[in-house]
MDTraj code that builds the backbone (N, CA, C; nanometers):
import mdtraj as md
import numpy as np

residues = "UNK UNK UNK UNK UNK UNK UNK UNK UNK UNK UNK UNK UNK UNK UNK UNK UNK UNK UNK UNK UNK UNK UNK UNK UNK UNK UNK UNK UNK UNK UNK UNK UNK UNK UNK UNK UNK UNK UNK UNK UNK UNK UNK UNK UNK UNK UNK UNK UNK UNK UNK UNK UNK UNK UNK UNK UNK UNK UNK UNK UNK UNK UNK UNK UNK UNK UNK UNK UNK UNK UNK UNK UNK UNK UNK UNK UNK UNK UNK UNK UNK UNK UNK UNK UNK UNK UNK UNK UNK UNK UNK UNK UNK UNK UNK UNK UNK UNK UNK UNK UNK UNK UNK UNK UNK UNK UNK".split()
xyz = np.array([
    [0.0852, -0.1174, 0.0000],
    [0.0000, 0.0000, 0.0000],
    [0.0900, 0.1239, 0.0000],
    [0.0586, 0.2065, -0.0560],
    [0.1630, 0.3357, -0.1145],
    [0.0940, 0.4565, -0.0586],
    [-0.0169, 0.4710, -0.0371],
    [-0.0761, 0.6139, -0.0398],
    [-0.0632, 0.6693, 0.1023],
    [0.0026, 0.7791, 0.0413],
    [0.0525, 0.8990, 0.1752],
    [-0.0658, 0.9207, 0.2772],
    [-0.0279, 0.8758, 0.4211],
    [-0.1263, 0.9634, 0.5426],
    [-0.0443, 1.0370, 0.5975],
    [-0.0279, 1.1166, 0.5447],
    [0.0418, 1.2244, 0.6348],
    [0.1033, 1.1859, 0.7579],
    [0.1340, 1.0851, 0.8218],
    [0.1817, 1.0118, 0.9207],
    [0.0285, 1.0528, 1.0638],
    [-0.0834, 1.0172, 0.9724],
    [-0.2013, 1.0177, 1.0656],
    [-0.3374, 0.9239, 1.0396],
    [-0.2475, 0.8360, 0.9731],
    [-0.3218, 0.7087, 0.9432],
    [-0.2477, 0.6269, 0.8784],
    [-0.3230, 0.5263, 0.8961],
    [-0.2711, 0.3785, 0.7762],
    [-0.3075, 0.3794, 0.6543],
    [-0.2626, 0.3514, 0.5793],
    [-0.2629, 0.2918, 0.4637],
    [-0.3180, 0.1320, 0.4225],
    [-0.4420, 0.1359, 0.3415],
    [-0.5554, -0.0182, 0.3675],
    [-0.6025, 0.0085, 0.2571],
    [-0.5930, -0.1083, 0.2002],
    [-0.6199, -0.1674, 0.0411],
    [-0.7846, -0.2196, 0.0523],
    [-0.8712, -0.1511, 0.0243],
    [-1.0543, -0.2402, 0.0181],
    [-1.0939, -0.2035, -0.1234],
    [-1.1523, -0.3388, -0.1363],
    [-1.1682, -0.3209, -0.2848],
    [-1.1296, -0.2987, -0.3518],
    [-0.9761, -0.3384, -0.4092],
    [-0.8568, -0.3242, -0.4962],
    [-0.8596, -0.1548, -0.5119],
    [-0.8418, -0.1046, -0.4036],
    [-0.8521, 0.0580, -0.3787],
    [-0.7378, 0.0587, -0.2609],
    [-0.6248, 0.1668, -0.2668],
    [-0.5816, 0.1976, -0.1266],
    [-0.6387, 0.3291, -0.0582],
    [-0.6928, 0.3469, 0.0489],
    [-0.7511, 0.4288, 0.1040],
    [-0.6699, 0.4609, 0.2313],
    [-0.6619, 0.5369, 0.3000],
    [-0.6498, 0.5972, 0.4407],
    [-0.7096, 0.5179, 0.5296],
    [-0.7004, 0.4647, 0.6518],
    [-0.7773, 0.4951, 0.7413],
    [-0.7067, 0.5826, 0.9240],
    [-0.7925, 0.6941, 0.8933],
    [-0.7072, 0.7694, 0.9913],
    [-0.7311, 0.7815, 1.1829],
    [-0.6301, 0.8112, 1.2017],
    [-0.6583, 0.7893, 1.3843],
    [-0.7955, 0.8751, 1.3636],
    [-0.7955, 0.8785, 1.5224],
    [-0.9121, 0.9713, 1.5837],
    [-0.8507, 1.1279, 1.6196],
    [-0.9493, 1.2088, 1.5448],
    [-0.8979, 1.3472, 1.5417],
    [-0.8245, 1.4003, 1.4234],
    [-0.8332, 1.3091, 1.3180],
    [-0.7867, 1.3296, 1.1983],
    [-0.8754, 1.2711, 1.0429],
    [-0.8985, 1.3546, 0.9904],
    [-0.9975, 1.2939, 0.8781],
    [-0.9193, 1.3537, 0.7406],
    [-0.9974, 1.3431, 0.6435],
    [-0.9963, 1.3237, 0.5153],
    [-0.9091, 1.2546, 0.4077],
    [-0.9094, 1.2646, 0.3024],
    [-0.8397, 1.1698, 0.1754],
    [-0.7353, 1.0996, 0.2586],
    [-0.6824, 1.1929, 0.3034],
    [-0.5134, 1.1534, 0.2871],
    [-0.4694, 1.1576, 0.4685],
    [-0.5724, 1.1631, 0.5750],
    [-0.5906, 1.1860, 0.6565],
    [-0.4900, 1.3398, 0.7170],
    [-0.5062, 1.4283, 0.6701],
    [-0.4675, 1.5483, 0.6615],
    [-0.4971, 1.6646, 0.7281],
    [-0.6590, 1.6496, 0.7612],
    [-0.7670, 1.7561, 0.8023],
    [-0.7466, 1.7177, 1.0081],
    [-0.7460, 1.7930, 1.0557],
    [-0.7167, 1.7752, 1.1653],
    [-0.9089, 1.8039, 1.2413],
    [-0.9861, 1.6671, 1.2668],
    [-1.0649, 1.7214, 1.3431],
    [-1.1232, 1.7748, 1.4576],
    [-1.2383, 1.7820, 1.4760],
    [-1.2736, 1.8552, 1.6124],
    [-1.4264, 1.8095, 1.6864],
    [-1.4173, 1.7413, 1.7432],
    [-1.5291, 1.6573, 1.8300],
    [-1.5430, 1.7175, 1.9508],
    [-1.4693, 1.8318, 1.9723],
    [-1.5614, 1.8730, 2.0916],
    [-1.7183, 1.8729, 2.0525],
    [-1.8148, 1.8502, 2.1769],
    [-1.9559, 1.8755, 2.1433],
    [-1.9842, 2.0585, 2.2432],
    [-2.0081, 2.1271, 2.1252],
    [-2.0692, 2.2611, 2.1636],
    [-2.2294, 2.2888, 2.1459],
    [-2.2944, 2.1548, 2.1258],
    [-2.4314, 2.1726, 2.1832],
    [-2.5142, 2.2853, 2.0757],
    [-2.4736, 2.2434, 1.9791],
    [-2.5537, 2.3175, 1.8640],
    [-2.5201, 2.4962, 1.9060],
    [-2.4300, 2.5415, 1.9517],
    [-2.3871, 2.6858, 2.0042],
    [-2.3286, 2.7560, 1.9859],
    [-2.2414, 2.6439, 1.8990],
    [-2.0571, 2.7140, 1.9188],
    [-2.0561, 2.6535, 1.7620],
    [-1.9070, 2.6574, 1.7366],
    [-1.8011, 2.6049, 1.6387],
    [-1.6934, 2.5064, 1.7184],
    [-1.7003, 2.3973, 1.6768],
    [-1.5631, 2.3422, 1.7333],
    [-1.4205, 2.3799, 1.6687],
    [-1.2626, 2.4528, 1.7277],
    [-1.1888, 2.4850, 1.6518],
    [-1.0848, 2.3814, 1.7190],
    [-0.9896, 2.3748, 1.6714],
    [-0.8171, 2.3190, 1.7173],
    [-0.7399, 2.4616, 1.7314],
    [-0.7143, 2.4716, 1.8340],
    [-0.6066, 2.5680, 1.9032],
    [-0.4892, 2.4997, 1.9387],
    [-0.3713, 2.5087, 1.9200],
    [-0.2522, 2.4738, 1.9970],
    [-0.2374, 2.3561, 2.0267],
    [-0.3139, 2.2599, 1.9578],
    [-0.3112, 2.0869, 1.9532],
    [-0.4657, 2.0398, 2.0400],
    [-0.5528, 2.1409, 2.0699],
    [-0.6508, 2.1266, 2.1502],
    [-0.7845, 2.2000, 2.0950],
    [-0.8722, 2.1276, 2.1640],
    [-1.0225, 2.1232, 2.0539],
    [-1.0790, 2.2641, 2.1673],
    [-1.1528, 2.3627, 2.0940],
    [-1.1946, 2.4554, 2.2294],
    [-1.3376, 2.4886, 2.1346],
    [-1.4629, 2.5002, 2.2097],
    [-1.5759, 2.5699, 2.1380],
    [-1.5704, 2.7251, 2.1364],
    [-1.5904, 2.7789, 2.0191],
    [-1.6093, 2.9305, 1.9720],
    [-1.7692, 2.9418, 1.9936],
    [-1.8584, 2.9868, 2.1172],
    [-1.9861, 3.0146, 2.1056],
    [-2.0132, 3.1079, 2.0653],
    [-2.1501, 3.1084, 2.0158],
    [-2.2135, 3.1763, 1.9079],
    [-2.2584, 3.3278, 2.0092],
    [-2.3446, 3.4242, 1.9845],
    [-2.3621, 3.5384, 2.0636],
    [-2.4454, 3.4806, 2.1646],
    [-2.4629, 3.4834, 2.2729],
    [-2.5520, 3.5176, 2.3811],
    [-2.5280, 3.3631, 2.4692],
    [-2.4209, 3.2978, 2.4202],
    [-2.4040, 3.1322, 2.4744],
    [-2.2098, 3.1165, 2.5424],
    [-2.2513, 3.1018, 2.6193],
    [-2.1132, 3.0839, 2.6563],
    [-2.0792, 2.9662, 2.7258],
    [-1.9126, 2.8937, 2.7943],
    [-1.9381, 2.8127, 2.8769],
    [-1.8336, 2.7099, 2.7834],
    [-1.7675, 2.6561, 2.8418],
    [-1.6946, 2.5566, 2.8013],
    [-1.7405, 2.4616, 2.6709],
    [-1.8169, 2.4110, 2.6903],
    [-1.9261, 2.3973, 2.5410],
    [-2.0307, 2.4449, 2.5168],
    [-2.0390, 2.5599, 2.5274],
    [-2.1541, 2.6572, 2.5142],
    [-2.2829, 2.6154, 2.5318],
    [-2.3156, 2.5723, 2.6511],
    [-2.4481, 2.5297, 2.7155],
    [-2.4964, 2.6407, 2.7993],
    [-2.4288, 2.7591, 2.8429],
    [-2.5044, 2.8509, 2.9759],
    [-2.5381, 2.9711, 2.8461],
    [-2.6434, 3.0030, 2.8706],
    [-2.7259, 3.1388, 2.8109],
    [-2.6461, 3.2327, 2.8852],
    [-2.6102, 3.3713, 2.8430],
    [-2.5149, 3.4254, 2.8912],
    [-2.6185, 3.5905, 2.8850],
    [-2.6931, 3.5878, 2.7864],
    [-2.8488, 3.7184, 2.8099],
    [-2.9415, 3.6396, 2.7852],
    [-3.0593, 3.6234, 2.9032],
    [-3.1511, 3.5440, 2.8952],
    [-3.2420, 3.5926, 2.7824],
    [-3.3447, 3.4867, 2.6932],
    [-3.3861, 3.5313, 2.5778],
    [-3.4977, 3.6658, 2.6346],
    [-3.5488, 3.7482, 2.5490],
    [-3.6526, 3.8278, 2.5429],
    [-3.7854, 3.7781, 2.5492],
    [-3.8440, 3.7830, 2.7000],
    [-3.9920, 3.7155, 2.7229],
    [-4.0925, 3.8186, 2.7445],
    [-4.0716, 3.8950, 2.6975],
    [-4.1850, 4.0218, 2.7664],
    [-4.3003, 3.9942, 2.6514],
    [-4.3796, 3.9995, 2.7022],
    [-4.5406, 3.9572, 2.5832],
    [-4.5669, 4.0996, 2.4954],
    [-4.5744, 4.0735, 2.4369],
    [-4.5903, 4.1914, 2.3209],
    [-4.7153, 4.1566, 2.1858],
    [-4.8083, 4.2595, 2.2517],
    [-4.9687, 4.2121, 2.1675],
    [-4.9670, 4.2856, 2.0194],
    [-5.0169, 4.2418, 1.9678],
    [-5.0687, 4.2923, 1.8074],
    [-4.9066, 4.3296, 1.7160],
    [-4.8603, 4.2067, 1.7129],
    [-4.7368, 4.2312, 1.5907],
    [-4.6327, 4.3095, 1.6635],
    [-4.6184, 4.2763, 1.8098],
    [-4.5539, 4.4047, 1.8845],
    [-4.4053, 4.3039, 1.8766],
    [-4.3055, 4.3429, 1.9023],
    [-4.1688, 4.2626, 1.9136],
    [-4.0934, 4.2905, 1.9870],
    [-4.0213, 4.2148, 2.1071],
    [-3.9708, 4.2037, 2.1996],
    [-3.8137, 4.2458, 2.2230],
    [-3.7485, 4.3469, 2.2492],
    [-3.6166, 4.3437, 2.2418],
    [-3.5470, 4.3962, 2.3703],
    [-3.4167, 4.3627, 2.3737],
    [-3.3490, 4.4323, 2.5304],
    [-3.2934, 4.5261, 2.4979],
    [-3.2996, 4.6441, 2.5497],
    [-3.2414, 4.7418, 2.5389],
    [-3.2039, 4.7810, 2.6784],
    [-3.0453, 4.8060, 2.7187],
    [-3.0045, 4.8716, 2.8162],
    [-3.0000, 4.7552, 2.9431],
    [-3.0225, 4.6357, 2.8950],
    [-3.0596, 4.5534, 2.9813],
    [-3.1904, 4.5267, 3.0276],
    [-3.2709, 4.6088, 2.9696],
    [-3.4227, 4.5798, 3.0157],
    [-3.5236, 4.5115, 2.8719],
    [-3.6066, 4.4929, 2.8864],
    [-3.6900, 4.4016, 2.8323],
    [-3.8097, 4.5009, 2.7699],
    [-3.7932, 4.5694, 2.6429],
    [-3.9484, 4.6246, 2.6418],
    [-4.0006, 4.5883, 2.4661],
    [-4.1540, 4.6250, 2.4174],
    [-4.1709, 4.6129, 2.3585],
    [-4.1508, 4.7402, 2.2508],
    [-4.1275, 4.7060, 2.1197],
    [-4.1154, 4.7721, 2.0034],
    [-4.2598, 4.6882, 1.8945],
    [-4.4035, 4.8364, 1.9004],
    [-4.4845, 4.8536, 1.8219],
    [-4.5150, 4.8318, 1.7070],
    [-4.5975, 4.7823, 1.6812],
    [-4.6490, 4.7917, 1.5215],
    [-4.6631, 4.8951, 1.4898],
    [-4.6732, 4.9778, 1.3886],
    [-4.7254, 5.1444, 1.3570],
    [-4.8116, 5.1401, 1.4081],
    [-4.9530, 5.0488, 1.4182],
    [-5.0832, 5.1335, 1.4416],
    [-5.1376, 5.0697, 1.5954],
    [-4.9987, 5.0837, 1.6455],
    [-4.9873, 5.0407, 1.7884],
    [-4.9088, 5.0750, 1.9492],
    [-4.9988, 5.0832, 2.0228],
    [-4.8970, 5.1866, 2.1242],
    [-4.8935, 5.1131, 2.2350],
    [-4.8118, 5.1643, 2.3640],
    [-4.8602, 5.0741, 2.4914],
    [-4.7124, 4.9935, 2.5311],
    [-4.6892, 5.0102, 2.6649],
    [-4.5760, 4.9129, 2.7357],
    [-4.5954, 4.7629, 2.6319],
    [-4.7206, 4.7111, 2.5997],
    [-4.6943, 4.5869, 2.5623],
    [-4.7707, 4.6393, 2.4193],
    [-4.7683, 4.7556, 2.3781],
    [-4.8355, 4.6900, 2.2457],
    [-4.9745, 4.6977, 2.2622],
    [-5.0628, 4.7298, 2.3561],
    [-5.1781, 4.6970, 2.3137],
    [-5.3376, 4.7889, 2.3057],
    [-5.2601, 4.9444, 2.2913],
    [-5.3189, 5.0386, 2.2853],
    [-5.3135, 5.0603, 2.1015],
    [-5.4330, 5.0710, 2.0777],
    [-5.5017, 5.1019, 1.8994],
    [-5.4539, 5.2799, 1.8884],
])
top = md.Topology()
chain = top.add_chain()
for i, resn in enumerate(residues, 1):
    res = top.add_residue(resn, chain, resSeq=i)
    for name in ("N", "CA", "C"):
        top.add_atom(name, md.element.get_by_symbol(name[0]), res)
traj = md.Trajectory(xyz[None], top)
């Protein structure tokens, strides 16, 4: 078997084919691609830093694998097409045009 793994896999003949097969933490053709199995919980990005897997979370998620909410979502009820946003740290509603009111619900 001839085909180069970058010294991160074997070399294995299936099906009159030589293919790769590479350790763990290393994928593609030629086992080349260095992967990343941290689990970041649908939050983050998994990256390789400095020989080590670390999650990059996304805005408002933080936490070693980005499981802790870091600004709790926007729950304030907001009537007639009204929409919920934080501003300043507080929680208020933003109106429809033909709509007024802490929540929205003055015509």
């Amino acid at each position: 078997c001839t085909k180069d793994c970058y010294h991160h896999g074997t070399c294995v003949r299936e099906n009159n084919k030589m293919k790769c097969k590479c350790q763990p933490d290393w994928s593609g053709d030629q086992c080349q691609v260095p992967s990343c199995t941290k689990d970041c919980h649908h939050h983050g990005t998994c990256v390789r830093e400095n020989k080590k897997m670390k999650c990059i979370c996304h805005p408002q998620w933080s936490g070693d694998q980005c499981g802790a909410v870091t600004v709790p979502p926007c729950t304030k009820h907001c009537y007639h097409h009204g929409t919920c946003v934080r501003e300043n740290n507080k929680m208020k509603c933003i109106c429809h045009p033909q709509w007024s009111g802490d929540q929205c619900q003055v015509p």
